[in-house]
PDB file of N, CA, C and O in Angstrom:
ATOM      1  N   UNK A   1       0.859  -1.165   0.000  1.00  0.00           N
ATOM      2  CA  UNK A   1       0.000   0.000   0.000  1.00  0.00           C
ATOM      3  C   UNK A   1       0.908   1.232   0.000  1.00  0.00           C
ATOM      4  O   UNK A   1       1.691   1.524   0.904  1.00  0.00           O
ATOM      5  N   UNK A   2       0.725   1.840  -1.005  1.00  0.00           N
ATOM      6  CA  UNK A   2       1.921   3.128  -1.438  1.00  0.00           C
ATOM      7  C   UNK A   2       0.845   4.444  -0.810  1.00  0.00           C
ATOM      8  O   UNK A   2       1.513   5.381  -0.375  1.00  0.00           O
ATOM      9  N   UNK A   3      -0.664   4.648  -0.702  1.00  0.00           N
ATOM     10  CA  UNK A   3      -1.093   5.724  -0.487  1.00  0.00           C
ATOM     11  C   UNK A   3      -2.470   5.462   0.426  1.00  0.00           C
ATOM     12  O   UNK A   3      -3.239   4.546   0.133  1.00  0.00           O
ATOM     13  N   UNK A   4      -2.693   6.301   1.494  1.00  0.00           N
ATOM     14  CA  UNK A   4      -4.056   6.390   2.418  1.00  0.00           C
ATOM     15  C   UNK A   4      -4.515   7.400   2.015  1.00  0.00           C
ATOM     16  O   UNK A   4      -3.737   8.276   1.640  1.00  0.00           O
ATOM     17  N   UNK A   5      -6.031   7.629   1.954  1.00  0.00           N
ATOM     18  CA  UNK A   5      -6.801   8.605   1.750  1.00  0.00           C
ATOM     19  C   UNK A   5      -7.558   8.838   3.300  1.00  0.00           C
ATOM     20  O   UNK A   5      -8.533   8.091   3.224  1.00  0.00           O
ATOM     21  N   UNK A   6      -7.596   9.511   4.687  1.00  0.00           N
ATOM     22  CA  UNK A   6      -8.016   9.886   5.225  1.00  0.00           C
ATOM     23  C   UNK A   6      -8.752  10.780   5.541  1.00  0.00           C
ATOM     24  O   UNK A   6      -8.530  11.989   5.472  1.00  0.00           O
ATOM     25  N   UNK A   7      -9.908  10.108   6.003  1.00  0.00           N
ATOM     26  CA  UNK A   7     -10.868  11.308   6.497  1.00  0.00           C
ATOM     27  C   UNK A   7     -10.455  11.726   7.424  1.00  0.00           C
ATOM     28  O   UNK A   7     -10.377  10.990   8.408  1.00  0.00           O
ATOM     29  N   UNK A   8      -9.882  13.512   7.518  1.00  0.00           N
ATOM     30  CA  UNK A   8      -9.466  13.860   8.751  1.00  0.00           C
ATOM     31  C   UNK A   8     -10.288  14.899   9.380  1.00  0.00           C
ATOM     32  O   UNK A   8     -10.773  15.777   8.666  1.00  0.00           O
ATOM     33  N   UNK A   9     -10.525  14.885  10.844  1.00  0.00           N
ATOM     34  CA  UNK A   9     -11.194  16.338  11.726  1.00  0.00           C
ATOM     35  C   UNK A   9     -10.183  16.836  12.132  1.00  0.00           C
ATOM     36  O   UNK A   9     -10.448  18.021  12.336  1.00  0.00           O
ATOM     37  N   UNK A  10      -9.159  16.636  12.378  1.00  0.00           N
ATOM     38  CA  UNK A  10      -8.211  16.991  12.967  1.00  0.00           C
ATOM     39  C   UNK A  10      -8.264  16.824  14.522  1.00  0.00           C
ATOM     40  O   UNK A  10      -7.715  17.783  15.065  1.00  0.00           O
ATOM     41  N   UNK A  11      -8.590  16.213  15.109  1.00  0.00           N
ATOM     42  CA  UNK A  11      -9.210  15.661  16.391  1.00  0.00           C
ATOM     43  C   UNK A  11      -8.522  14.723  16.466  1.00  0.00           C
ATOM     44  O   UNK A  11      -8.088  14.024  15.550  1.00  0.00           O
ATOM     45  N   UNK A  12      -8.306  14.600  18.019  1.00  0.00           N
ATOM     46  CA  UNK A  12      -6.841  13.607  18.862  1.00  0.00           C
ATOM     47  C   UNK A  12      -6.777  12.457  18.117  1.00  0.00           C
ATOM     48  O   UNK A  12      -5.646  12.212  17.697  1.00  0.00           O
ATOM     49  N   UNK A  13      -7.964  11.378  17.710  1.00  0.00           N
ATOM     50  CA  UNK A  13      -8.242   9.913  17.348  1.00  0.00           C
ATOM     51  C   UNK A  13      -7.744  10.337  15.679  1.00  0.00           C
ATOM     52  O   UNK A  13      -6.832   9.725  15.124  1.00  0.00           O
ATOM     53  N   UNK A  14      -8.343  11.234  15.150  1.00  0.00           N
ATOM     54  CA  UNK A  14      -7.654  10.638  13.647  1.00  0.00           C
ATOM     55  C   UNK A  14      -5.985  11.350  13.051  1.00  0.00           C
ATOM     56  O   UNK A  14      -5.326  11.205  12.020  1.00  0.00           O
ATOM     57  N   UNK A  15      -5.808  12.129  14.306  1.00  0.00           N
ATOM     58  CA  UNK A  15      -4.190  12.685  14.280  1.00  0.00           C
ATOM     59  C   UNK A  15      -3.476  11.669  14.860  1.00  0.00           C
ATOM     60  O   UNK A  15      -2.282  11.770  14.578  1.00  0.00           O
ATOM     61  N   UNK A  16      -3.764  10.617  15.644  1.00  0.00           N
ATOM     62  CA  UNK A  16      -3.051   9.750  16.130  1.00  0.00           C
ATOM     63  C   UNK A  16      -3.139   8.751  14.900  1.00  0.00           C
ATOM     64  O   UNK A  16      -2.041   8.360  14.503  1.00  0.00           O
ATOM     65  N   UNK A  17      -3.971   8.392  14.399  1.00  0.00           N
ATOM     66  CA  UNK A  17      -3.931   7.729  13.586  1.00  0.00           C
ATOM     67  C   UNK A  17      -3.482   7.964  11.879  1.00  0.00           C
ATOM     68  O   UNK A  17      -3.454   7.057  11.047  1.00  0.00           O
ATOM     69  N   UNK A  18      -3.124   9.528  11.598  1.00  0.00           N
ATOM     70  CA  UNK A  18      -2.094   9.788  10.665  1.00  0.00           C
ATOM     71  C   UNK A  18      -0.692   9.148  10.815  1.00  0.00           C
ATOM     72  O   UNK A  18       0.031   8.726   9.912  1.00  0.00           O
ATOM     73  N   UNK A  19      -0.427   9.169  12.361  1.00  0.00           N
ATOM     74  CA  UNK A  19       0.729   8.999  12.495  1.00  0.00           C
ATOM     75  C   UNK A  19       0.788   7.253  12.526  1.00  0.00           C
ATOM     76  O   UNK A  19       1.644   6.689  11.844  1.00  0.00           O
ATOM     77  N   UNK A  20      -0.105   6.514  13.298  1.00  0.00           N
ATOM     78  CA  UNK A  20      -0.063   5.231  12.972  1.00  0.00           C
ATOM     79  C   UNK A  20      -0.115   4.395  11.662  1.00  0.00           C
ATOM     80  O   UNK A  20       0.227   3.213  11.628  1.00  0.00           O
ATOM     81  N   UNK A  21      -0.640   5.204  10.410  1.00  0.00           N
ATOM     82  CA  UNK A  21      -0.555   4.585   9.306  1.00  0.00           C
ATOM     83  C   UNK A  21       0.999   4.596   8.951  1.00  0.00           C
ATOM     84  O   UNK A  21       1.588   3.638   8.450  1.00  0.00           O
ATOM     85  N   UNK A  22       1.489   5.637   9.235  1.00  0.00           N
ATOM     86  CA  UNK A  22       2.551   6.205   8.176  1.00  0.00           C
ATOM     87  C   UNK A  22       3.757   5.176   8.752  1.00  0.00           C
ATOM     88  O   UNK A  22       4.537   4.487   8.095  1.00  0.00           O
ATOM     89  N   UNK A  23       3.584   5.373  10.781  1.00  0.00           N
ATOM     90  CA  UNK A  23       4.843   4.134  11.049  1.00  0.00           C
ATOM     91  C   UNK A  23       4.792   2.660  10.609  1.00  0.00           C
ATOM     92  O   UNK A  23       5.859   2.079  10.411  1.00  0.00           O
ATOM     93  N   UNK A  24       3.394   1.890  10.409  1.00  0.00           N
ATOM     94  CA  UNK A  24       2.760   0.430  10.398  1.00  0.00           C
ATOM     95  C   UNK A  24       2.843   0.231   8.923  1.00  0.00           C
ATOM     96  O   UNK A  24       3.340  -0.799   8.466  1.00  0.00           O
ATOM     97  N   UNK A  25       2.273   1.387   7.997  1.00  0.00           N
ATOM     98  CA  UNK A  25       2.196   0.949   6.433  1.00  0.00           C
ATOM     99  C   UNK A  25       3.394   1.413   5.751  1.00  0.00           C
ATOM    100  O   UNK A  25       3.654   0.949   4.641  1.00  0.00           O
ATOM    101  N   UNK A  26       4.249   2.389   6.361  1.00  0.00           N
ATOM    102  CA  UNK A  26       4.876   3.123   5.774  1.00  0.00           C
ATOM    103  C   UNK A  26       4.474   3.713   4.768  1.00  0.00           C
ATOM    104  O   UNK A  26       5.255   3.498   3.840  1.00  0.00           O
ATOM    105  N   UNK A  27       3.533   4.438   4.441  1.00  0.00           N
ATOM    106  CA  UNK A  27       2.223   4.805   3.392  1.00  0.00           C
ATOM    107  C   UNK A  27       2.895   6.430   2.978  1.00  0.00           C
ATOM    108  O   UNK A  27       4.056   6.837   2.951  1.00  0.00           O
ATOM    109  N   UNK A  28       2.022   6.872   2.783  1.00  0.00           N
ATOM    110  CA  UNK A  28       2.055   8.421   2.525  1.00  0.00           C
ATOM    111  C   UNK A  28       0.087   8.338   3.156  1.00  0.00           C
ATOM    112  O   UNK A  28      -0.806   7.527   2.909  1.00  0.00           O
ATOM    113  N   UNK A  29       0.116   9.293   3.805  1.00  0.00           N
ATOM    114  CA  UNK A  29      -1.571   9.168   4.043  1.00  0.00           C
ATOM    115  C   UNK A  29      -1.518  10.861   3.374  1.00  0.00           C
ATOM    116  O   UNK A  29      -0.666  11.704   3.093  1.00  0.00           O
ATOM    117  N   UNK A  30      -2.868  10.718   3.345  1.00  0.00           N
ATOM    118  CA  UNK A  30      -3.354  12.245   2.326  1.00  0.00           C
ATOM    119  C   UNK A  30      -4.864  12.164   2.945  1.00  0.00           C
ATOM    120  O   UNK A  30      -5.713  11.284   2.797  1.00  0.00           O
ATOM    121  N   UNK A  31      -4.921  13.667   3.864  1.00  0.00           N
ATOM    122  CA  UNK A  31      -6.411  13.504   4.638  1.00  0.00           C
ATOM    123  C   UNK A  31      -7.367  14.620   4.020  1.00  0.00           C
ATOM    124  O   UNK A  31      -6.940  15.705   3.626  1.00  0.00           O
ATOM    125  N   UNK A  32      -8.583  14.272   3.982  1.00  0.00           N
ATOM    126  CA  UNK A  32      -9.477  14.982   3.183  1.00  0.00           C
ATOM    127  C   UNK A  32     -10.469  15.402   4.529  1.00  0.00           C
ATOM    128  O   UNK A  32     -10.947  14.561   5.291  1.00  0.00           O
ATOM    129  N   UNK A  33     -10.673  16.893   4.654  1.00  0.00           N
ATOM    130  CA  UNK A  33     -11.364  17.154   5.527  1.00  0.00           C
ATOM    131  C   UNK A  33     -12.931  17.629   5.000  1.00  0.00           C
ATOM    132  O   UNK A  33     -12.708  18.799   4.689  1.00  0.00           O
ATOM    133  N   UNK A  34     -13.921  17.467   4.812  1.00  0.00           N
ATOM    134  CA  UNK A  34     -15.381  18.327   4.548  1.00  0.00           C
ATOM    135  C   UNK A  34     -15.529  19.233   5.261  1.00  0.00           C
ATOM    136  O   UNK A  34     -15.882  18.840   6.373  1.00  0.00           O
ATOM    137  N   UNK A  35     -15.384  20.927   5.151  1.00  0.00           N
ATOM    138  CA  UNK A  35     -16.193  21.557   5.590  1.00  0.00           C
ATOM    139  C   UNK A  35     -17.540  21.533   5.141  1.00  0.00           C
ATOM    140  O   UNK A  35     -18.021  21.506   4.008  1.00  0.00           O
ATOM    141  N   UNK A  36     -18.359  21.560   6.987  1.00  0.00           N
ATOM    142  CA  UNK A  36     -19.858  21.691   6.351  1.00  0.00           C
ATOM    143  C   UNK A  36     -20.379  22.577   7.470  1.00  0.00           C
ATOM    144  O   UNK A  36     -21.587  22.758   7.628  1.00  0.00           O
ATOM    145  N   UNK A  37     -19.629  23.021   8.096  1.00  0.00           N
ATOM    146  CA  UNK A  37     -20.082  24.467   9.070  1.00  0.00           C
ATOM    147  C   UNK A  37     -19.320  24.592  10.513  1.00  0.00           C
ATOM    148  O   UNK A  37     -19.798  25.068  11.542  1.00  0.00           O
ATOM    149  N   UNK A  38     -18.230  24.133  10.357  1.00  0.00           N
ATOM    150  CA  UNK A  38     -17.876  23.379  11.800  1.00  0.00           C
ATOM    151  C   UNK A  38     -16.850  25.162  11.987  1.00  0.00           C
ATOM    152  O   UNK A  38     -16.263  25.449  13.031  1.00  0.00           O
ATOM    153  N   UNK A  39     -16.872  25.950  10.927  1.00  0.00           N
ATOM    154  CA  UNK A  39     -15.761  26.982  11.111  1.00  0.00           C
ATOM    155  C   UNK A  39     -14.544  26.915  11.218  1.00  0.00           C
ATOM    156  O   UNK A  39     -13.667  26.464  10.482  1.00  0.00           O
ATOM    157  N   UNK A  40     -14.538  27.665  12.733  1.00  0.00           N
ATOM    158  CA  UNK A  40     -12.484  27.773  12.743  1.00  0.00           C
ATOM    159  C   UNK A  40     -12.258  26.373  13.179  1.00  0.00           C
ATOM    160  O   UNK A  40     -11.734  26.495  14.287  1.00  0.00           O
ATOM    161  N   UNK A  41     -12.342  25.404  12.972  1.00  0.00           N
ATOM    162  CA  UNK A  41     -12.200  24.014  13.263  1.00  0.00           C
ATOM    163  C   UNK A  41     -11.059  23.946  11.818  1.00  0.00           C
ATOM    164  O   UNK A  41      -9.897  23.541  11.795  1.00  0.00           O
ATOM    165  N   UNK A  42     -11.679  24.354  10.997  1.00  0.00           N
ATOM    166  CA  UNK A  42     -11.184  23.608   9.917  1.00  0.00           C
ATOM    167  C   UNK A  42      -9.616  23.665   9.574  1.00  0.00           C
ATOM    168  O   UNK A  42      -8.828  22.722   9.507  1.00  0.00           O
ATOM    169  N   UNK A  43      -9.350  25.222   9.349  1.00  0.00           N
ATOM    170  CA  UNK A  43      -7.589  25.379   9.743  1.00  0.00           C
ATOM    171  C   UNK A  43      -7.015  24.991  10.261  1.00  0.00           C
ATOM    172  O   UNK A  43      -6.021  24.586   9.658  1.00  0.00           O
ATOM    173  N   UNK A  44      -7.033  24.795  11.418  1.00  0.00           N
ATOM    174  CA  UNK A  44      -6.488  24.149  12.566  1.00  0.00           C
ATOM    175  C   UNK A  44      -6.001  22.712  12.419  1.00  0.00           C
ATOM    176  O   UNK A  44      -5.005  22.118  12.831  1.00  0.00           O
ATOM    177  N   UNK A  45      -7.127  22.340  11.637  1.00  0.00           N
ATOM    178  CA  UNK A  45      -7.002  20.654  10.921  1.00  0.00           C
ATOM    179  C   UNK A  45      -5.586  20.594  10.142  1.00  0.00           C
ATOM    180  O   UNK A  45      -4.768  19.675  10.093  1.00  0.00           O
ATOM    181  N   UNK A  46      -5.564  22.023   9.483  1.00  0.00           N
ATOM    182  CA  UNK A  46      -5.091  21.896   8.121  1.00  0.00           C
ATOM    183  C   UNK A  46      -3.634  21.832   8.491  1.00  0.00           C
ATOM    184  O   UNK A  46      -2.816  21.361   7.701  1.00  0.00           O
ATOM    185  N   UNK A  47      -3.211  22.400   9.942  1.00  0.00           N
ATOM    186  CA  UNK A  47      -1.863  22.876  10.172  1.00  0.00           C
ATOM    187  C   UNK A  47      -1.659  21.352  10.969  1.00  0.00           C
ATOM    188  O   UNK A  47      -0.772  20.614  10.539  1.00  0.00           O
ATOM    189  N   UNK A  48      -2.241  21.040  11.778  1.00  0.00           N
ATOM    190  CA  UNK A  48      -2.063  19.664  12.872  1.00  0.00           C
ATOM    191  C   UNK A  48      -1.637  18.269  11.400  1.00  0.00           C
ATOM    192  O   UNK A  48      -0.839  17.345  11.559  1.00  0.00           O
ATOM    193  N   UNK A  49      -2.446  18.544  10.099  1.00  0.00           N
ATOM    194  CA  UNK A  49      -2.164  17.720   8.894  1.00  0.00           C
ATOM    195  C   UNK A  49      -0.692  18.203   8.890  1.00  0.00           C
ATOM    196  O   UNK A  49       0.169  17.364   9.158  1.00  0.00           O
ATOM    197  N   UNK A  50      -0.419  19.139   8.686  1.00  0.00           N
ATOM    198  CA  UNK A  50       0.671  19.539   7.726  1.00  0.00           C
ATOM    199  C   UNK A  50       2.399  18.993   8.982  1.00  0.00           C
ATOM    200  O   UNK A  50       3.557  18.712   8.673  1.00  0.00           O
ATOM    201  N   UNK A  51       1.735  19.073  10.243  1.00  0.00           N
ATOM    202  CA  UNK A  51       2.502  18.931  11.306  1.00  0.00           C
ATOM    203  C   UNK A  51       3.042  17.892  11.339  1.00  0.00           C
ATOM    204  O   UNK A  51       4.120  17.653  11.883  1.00  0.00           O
ATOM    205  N   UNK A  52       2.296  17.090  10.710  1.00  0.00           N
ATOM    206  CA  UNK A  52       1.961  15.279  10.852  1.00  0.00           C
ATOM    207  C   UNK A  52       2.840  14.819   9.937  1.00  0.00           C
ATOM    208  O   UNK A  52       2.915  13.594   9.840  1.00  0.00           O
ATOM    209  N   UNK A  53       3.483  15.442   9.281  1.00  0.00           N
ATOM    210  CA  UNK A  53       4.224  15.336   7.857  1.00  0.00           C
ATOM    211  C   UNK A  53       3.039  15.223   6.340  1.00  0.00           C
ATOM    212  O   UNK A  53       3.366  14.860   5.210  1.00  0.00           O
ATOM    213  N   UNK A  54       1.808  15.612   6.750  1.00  0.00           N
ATOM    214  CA  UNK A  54       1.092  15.172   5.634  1.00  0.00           C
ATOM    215  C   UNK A  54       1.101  15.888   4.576  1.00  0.00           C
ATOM    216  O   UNK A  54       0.392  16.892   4.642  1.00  0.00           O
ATOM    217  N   UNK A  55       1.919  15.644   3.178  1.00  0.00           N
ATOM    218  CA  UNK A  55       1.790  16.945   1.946  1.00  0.00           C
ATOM    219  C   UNK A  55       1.088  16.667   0.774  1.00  0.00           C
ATOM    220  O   UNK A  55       1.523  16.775  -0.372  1.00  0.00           O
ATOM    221  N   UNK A  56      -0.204  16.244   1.181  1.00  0.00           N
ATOM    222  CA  UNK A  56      -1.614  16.560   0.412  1.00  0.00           C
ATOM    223  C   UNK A  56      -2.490  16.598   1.392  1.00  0.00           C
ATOM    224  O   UNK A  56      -2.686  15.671   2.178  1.00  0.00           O
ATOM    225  N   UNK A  57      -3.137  17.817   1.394  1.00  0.00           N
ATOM    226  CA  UNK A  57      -4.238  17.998   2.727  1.00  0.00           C
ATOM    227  C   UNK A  57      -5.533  18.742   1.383  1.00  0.00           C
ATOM    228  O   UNK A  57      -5.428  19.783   0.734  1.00  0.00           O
ATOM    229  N   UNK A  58      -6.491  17.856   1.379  1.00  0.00           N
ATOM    230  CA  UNK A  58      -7.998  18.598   0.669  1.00  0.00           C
ATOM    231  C   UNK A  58      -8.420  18.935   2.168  1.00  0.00           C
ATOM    232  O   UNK A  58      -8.068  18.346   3.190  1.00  0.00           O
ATOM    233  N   UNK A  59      -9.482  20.318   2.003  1.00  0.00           N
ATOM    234  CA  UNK A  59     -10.509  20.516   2.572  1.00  0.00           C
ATOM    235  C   UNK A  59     -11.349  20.552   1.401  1.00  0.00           C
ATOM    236  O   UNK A  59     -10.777  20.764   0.332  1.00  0.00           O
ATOM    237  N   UNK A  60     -12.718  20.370   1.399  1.00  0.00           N
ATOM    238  CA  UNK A  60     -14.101  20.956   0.790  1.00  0.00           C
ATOM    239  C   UNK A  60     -15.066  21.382   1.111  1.00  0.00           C
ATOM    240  O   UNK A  60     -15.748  20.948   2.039  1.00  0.00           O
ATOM    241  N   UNK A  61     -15.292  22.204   0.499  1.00  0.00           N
ATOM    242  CA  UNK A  61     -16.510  22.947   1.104  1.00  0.00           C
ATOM    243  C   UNK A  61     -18.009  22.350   1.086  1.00  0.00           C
ATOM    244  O   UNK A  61     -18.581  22.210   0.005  1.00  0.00           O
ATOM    245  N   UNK A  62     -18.191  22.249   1.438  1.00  0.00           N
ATOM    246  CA  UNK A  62     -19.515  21.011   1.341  1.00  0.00           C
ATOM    247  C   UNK A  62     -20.420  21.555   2.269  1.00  0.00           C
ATOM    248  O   UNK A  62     -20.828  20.768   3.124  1.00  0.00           O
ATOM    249  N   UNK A  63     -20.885  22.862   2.312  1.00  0.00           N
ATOM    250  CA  UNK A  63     -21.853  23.481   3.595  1.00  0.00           C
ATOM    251  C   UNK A  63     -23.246  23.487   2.819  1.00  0.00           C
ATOM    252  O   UNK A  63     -24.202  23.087   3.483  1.00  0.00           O
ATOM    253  N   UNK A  64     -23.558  23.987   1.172  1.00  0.00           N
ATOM    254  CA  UNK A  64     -24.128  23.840   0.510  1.00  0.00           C
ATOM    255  C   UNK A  64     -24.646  22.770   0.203  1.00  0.00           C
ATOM    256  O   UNK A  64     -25.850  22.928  -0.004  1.00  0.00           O
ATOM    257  N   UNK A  65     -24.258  21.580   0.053  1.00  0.00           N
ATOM    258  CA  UNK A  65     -24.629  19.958  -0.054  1.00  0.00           C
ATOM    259  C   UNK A  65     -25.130  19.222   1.441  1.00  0.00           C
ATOM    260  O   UNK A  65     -25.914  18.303   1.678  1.00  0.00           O
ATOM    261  N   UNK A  66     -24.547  19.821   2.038  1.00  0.00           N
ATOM    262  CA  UNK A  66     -24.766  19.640   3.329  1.00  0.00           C
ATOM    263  C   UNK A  66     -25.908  19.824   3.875  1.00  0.00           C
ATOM    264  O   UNK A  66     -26.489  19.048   4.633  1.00  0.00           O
ATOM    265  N   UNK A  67     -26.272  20.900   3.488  1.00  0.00           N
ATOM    266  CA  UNK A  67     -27.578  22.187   3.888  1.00  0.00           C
ATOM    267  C   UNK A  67     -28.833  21.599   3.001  1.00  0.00           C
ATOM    268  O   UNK A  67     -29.894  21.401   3.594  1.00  0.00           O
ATOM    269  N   UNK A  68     -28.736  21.308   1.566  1.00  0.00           N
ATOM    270  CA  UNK A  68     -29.599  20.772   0.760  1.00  0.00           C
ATOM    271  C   UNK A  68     -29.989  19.267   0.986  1.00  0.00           C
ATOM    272  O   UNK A  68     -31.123  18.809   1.124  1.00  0.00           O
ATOM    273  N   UNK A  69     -28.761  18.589   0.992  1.00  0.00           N
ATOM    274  CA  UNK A  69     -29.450  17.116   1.445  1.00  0.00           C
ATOM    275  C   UNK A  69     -29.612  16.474   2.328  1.00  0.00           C
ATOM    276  O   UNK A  69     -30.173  15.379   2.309  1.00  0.00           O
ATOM    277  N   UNK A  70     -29.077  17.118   3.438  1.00  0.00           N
ATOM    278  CA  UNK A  70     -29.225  16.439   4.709  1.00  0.00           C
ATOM    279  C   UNK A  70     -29.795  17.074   6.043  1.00  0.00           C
ATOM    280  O   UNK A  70     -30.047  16.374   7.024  1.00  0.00           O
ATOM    281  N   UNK A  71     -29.982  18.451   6.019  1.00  0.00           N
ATOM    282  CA  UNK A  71     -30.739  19.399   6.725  1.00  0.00           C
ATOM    283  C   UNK A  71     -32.010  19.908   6.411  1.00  0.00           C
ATOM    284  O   UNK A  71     -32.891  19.985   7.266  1.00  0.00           O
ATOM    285  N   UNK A  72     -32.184  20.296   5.131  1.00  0.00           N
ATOM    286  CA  UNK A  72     -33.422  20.446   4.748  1.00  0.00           C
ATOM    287  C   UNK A  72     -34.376  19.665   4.366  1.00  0.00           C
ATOM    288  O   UNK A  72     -35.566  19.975   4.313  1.00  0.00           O
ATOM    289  N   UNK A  73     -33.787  18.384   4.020  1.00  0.00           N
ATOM    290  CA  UNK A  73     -35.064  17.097   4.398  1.00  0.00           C
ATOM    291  C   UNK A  73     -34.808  16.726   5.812  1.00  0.00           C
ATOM    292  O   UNK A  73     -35.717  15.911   5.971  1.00  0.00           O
ATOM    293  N   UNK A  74     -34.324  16.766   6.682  1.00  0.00           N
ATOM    294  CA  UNK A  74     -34.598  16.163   7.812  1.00  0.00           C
ATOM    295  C   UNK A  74     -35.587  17.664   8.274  1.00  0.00           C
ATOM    296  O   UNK A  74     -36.307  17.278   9.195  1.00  0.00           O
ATOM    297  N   UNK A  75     -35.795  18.721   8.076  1.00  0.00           N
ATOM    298  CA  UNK A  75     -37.103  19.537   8.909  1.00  0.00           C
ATOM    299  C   UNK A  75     -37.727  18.863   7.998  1.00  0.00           C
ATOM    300  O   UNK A  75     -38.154  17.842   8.537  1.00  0.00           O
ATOM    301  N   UNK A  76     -38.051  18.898   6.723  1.00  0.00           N
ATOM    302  CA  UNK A  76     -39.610  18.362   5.835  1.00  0.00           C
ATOM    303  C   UNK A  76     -40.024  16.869   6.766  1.00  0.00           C
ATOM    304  O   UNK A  76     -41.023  16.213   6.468  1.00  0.00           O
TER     305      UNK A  76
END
């Protein structure tokens, strides 16, 4: 396994576990974060990634998709 795609929050459990892929697989992990409203959360992710040795970090913006398919049918 040459590459991980991680879902990251940047939160203790999946920063520990950047670092556990990379010693166990010797991988390259690459974490993909969704913004979907969480705010200044999200930077923070981006630097704790970059800390981690990680050099492909996506965020996306996903507040719009978010808002349409999964918030506004759950009030209907």
């Amino acid at each position: 396994m040459d590459k991980v795609v991680l879902a990251y929050s940047g939160g203790l459990d999946t920063s520990i576990i950047v670092k556990w892929l990379q010693d166990t697989y010797q991988c390259e992990v690459i974490t993909f974060t969704a913004d979907i409203g969480q705010g200044e959360e999200v930077e923070p992710a981006r630097a704790k990634a970059k800390a981690a040795g990680v050099k492909q970090i996506f965020i996306e913006d996903l507040r719009e998709e978010f808002a349409r398919d999964f918030v506004f049918p759950m009030f209907r």
